[in-house]
N, C-alpha and C positions, 0 to 999 in steps of 0.2 A: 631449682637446680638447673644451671643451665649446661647442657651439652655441646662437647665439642665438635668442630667442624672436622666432616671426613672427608679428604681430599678424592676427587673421584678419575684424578689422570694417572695413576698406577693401579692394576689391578690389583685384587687381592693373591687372586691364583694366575702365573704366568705361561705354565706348559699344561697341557692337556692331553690325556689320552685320546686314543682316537675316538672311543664312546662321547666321550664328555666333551669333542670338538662336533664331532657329527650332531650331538643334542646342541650346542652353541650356535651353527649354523643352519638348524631345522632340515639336514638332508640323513640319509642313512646309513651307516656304517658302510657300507658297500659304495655308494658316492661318494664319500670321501676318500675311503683308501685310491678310486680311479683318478681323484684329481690328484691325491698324492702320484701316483702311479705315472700320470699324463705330464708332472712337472708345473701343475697349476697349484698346488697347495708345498710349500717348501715345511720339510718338517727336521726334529731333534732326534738325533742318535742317541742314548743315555744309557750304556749300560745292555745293550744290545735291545731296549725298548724305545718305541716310534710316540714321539712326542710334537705334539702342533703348539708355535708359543702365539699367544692372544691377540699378540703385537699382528702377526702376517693372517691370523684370522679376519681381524678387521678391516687389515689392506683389502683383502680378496672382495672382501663386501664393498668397499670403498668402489674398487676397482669395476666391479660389474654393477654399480648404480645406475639405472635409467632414468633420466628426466624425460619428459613425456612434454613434448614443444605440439601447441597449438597452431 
């Protein structure tokens, strides 16, 4: 049987609560809502609930990458 190919450039899940963002980027509820807060993490209004979409997660990571020059 052979199985099909899963494309892996759309996520499965695109918005995140803020638990499920703060576990995606290994910091704590409380660090995330500050960078929400501070204007570093931009998030979803939905319904009067705070949603992070996966897309601007990854930026953020993008964005604070270090490469370490010899």
């Amino acid at each position: 049987m052979k199985l099909s190919t899963f494309s892996t450039s759309r996520p499965a899940k695109r918005l995140y609560t803020v638990l499920e963002a703060s576990i995606y980027l290994g910091r704590t509820v409380n660090a995330t809502r500050e960078m929400q807060w501070a204007g570093k993490l931009p998030y979803v209004k939905l319904d009067g609930r705070i949603y992070f979409d996966v897309y601007d997660l990854d930026a953020l990571i993008e964005q604070n990458k270090v490469v370490e020059r010899e």
